[in-house]
TIGU-114036 format. One record per residue: residue in three letters; x, y, z of N, C-alpha, C, O, CB in turn. Coordinates in steps of 0.1 Angstrom, whole numbers, plus 2048, in hexadecimal, padded with zeros to 3 digits. Glycine has a CB too. Example, Ala and Ser with C-alpha at 12.3 -4.5 7.8 and 13.67 -1.06 7.14 Angstrom:
ala8847C784E87B7D384E8847DF84E88E7DF8558717D385Aser8807EA8478897F584788180084F88680B85088D7FA839
//
This chain:
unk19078A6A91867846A018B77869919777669718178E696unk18077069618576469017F764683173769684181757698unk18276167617D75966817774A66717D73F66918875865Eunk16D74C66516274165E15E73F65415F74764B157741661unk15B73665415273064514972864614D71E64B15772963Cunk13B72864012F72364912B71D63E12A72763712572E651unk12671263512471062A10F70763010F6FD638135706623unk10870A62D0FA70762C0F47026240F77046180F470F62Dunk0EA6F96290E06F261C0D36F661A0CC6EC61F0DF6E361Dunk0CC6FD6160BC7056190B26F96100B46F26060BA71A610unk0A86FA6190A06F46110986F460608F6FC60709C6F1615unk0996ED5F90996F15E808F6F65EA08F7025E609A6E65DCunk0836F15EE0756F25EE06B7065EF06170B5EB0726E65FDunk07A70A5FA0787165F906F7205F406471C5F407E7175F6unk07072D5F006B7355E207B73F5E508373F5EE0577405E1unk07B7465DB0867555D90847595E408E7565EB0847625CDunk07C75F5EB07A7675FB07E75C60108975E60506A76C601unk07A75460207E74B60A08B74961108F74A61D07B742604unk0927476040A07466050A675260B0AF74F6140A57455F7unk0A47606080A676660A0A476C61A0AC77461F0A5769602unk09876862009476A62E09F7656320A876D635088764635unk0A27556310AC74D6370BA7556360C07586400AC73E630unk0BD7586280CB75D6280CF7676350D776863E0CD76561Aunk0C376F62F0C57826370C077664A0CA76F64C0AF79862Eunk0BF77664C0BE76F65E0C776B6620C976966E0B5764662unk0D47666560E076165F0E976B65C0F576A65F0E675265Dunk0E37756560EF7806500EF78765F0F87876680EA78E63Funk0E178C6600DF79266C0E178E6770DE7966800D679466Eunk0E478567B0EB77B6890F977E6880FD7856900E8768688unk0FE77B68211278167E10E79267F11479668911A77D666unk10979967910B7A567B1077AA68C10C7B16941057AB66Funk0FB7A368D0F87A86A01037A66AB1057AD6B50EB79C6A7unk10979A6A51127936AD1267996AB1317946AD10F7816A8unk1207A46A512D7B06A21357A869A13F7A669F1377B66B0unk1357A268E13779B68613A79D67712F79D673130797687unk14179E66F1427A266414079765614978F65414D7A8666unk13679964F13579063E13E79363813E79F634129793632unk14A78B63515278B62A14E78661F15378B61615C78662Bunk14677E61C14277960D13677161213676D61E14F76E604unk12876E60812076A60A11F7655F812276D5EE117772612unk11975A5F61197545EA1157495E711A73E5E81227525E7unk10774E5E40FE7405DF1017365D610373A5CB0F27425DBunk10272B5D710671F5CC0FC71A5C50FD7135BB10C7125D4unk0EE71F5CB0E371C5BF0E270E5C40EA7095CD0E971E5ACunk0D57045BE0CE6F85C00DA6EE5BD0E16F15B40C16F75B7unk0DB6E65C30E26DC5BF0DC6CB5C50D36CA5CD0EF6E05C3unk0E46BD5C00DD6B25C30EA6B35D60F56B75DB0DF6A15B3unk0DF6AD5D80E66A85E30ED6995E60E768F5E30DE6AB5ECunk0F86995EB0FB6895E60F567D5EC0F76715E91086875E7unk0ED6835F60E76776000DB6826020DD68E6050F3671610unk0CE67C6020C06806090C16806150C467761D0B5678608unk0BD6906160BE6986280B069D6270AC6A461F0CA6A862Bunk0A769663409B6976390936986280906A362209B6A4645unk09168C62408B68761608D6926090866915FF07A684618unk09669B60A09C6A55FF0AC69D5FA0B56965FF09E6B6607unk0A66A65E70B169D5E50BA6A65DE0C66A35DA0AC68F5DDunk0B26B45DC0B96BF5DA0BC6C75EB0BA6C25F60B16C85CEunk0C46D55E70C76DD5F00CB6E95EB0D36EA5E10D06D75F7unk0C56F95F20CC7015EC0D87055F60D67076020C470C5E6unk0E27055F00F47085F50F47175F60F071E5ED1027035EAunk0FA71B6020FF72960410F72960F11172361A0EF73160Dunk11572F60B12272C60F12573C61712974561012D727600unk12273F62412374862A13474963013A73E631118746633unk13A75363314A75563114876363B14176D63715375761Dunk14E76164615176F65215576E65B15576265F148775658unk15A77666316077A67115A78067C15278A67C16978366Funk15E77A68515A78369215F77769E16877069C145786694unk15677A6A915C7776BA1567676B914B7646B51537846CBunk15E75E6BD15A7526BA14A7526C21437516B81667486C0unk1467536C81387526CE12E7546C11227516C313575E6DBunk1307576B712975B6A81277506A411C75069E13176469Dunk12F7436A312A73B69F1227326A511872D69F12F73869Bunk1277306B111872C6BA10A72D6BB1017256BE11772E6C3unk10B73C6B90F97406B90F973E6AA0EE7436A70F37546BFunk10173869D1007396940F672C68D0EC72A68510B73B692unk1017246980FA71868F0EE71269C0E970869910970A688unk0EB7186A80E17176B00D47186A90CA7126AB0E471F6B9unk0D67236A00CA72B6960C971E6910C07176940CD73968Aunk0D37196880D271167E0CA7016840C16FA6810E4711678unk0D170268C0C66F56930B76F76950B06EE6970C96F26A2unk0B47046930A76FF6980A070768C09570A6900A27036A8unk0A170968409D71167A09C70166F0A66F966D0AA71F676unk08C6FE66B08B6F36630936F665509B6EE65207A6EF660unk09270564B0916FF6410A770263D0AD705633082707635unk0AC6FE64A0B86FF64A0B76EC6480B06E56500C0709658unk0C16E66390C56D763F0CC6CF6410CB6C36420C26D063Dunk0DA6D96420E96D76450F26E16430F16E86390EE6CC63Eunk0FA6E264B1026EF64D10B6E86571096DF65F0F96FC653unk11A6F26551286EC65712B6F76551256FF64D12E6E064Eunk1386F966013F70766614E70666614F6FE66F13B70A677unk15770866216270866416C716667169721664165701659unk17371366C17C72067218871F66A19271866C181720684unk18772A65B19372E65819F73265C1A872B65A193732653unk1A17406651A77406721A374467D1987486801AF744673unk1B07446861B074868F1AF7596941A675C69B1B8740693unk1B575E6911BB76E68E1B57756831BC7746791CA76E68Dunk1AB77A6841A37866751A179167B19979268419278366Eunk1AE79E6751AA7A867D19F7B366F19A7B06641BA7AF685unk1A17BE6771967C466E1A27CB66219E7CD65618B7D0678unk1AE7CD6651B57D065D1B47C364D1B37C66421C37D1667unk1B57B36541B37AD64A1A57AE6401A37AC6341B47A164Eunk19F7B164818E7B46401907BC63618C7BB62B1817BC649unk1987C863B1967D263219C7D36231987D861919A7DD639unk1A97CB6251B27C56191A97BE6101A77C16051BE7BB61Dunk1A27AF61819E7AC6111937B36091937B25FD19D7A4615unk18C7BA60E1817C66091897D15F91847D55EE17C7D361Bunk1957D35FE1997D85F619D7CF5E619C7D15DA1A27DE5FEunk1A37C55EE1AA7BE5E219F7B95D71A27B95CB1B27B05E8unk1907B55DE1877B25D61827BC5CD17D7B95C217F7AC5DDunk1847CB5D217D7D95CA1867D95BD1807D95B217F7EA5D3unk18F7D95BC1947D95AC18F7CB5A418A7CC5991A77D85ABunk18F7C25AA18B7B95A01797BC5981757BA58D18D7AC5A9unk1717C45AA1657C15A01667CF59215F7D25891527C35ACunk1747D65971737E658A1767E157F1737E757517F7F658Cunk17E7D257C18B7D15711797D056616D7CF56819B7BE572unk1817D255C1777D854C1747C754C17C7BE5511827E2539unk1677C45441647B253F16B7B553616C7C05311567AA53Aunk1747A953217D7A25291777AA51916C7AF51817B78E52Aunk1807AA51017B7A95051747A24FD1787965001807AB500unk16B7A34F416379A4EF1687964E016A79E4D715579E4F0unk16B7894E11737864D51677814CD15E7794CF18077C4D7unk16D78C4C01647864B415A77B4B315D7714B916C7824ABunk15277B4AF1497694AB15276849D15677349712F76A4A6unk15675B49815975848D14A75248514674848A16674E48Funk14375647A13A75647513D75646514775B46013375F47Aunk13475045E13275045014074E44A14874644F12B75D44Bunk14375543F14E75443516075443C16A74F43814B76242Aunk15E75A44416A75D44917275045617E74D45916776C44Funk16274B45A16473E45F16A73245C17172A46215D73C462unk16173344C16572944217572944017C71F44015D72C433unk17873743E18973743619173244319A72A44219074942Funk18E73544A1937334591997254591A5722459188735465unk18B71D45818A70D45C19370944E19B70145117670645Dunk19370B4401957064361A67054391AE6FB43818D70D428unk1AB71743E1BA7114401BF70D44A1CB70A44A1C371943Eunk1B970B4561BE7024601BF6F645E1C96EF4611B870246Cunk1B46EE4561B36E244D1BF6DF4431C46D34411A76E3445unk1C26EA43D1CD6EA4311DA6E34391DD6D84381D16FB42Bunk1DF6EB4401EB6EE44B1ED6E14501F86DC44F1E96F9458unk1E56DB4561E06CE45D1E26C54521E96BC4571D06CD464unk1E16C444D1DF6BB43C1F06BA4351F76B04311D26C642Eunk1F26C84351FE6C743420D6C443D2196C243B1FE6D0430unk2066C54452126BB45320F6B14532186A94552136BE465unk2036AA45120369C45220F69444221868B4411F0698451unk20869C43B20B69642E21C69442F22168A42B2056A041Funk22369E4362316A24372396994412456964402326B143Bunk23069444D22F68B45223367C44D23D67645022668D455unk22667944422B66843823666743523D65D437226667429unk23867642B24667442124F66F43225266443524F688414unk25167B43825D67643E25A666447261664450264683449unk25266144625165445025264A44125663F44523F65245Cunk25164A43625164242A25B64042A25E63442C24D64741Eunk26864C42727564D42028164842F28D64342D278662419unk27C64843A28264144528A64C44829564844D289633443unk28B65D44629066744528A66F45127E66F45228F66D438unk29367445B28E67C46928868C46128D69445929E680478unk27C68A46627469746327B6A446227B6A846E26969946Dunk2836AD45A2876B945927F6C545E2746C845928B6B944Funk2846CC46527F6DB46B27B6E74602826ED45828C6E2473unk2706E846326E6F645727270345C26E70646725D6F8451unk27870A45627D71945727672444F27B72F45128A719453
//
């Protein structure tokens, strides 16, 4: 088996089903074709940098999988003739994807989606914000000022302990 990466441009004009017919039809062509989805990941509307068939947006979908090279042929065959496809580009990450690598990667990604969300650090609000800001201001004020003397007196700034 080989690794791919199939990156697509759908057309904006679409609706939600829409998009989604399109998605699930090329999911299903990789999987018929004994094929495996490693990652699928919509990029959402974006400008496009040059107008393709008088559109000036595009919605991006970045399709990522393995299988028998002949997968991408009937892949992007679809893609030709399918209107509201309006650019799409294939590249072969490698050569050699066995199923042993699938499964690592499958694994390696499961802890990340378990790890706990980050902690949520405080809002700084009202009074406590104030004292916050008043002595970072102080501190700042007072290195500068400490600063002068020693550039006045022509004396190398001494180290505080």
């Amino acid at each position: 088996m080989r690794r791919y990466e199939t990156l697509f441009i759908i057309d904006p004009e679409l609706t939600d089903e829409g998009l989604k017919d399109v998605a699930e039809k090329f999911k299903n062509i990789i999987l018929a074709d004994k094929g495996h989805i490693i990652k699928y990941d919509e990029w959402g509307k974006r400008k496009l940098a040059y107008p393709v068939r008088k559109r000036e947006y595009g919605f991006y979908v970045l399709l990522d999988y393995c299988g028998p090279s002949d997968i991408v042929n009937e892949l992007e065959r679809n893609m030709r003739i399918d209107e509201r496809i309006l650019k799409y580009i294939t590249v072969k990450l490698s050569d050699s994807f066995d199923q042993e690598d699938l499964e690592k990667m499958k694994a390696a990604e499961a802890p990340e989606q378990k790890e706990a969300p980050p902690e949520e650090v405080p809002e700084k609000t009202g009074e406590a914000f104030v004292e916050e800001e008043t002595k970072e201001s102080e501190e700042s004020s007072e290195t500068e000022e400490e600063a002068e003397v020693d550039t006045e007196s022509g004396e190398a700034p001494s180290k505080k302990e």
